[in-house]
C-alpha positions as CSV (number, residue, x, y, z in Angstrom):
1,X,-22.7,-35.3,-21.8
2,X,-24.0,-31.8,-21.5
3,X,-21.4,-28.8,-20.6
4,X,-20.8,-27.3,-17.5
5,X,-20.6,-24.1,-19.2
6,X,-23.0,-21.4,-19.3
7,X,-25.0,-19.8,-22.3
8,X,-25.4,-16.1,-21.8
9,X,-28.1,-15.1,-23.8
10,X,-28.4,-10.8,-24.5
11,X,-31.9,-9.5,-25.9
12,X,-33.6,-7.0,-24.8
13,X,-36.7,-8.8,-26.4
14,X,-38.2,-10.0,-22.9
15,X,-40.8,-12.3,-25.0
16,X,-37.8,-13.7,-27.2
17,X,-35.1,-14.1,-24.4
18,X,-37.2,-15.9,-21.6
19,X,-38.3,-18.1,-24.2
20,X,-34.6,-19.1,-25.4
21,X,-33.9,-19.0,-21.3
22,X,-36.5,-21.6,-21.2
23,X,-35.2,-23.9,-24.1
24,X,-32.0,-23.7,-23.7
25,X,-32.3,-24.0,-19.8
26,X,-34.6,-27.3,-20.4
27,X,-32.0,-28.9,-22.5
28,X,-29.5,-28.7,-19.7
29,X,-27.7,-25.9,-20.1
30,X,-27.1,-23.2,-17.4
31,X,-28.6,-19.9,-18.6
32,X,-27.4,-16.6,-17.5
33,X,-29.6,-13.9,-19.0
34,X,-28.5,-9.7,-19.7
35,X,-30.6,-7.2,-21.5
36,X,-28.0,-4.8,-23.1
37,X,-23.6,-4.8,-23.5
38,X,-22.9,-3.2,-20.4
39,X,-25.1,-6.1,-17.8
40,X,-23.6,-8.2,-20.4
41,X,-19.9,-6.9,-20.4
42,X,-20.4,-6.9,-15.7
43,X,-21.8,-10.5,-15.9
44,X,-18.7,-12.2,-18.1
45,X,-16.2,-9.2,-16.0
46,X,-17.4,-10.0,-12.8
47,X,-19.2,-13.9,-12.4
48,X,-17.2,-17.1,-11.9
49,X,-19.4,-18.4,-14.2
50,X,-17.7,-20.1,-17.0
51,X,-19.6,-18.6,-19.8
52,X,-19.0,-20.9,-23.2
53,X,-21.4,-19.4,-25.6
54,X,-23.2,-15.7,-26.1
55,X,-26.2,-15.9,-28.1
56,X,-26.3,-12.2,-29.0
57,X,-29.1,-10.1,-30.6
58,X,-27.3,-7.4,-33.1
59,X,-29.2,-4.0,-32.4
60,X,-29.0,-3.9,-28.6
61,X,-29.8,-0.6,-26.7
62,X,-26.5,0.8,-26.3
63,X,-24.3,-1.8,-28.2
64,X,-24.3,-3.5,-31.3
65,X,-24.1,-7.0,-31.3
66,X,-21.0,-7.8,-32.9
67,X,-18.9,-5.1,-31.5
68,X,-20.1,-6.8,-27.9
69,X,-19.0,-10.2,-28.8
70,X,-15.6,-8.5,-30.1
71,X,-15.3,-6.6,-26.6
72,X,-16.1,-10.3,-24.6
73,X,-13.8,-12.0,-26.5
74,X,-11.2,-9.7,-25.9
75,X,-12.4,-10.2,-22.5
76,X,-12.3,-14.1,-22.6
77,X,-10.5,-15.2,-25.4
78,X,-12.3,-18.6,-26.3
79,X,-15.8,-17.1,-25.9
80,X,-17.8,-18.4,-28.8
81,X,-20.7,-16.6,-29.9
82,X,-23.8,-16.4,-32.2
83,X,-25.4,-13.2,-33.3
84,X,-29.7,-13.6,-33.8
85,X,-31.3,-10.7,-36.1
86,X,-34.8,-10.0,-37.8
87,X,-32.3,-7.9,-39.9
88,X,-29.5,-9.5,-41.7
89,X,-28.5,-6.1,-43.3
90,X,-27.9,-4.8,-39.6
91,X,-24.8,-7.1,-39.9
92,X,-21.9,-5.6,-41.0
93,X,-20.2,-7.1,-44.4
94,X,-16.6,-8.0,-42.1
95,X,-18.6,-9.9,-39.1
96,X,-16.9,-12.7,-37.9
97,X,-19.6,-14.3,-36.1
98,X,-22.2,-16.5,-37.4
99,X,-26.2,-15.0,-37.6
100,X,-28.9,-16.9,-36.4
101,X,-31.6,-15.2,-38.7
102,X,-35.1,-14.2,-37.2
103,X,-37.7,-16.5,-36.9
104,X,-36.3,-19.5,-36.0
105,X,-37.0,-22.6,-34.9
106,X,-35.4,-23.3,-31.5
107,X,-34.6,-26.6,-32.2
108,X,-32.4,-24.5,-34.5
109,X,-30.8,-22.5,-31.7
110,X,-30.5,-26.3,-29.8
111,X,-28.3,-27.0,-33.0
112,X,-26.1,-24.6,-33.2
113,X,-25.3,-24.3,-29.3
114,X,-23.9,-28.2,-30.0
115,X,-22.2,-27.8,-32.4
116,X,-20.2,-24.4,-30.8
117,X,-19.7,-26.7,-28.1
118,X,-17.2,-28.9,-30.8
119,X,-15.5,-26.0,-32.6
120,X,-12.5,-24.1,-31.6
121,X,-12.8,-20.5,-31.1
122,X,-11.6,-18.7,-34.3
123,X,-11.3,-14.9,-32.8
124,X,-8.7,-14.6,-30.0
125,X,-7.5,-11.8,-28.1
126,X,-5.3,-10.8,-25.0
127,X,-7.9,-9.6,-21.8
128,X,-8.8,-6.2,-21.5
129,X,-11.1,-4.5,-19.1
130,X,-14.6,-3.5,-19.4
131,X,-13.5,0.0,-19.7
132,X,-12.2,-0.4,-22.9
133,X,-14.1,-3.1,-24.4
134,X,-17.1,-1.3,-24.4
135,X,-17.6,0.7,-27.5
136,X,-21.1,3.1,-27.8
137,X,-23.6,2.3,-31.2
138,X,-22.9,4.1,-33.8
């Protein structure tokens, strides 16, 4: 049985997000779709969507990808996330969140989403508000 819950997938890779939109949208998922933190931080703030999994790209415009999974956490504790990177040095040494490394396969990413799905969340946090969630790139 396939969740109710959506996967909210940030990139601002057009090619690469519409793509994983697709797949993951074909495999019977609902797909919500933002291209930097803030669209993402307003869409998990502000949606009655149940959002389950972030499939997070680390170098975003104004965000990098593990502090934005940090900030919606804190946002909605329970929030399990993946961070995807052509760059696995990008990652800082103390990341909690698993890295998808780019390429590939998107059976790959079909994986992984199922088997978040099964795990409990490990990072949990009281809500806070986009305000102060949001932290700038470094």
């Amino acid at each position: 049985m396939m969740s109710s819950k959506a996967i909210l997938i940030v990139d601002d890779n057009r090619d690469l997000r519409l793509l994983m939109e697709r797949v993951v949208g074909r495999a019977g998922y609902p797909v919500l779709h933002a291209v930097n933190g803030l669209s993402a931080m307003r869409l998990i703030n502000d949606r009655p969507y149940d959002i389950g999994i972030v499939i997070c790209d680390v170098i975003l415009p104004d965000i990098h990808g593990a502090n934005l999974l940090d900030s919606l956490n804190a946002l909605r504790p329970g929030v399990q996330g993946v961070l995807i990177t052509g760059d696995p040095d990008a990652v800082p040494s103390d990341c909690l969140w698993d890295v998808l490394v780019k390429p590939f396969p998107m059976a790959e990413l079909l994986r992984y989403i199922r088997a978040l799905e099964h795990e409990q969340p490990t990072l949990e946090a009281e809500p806070a508000s986009v305000e102060s969630s949001l932290q700038p790139n470094a």
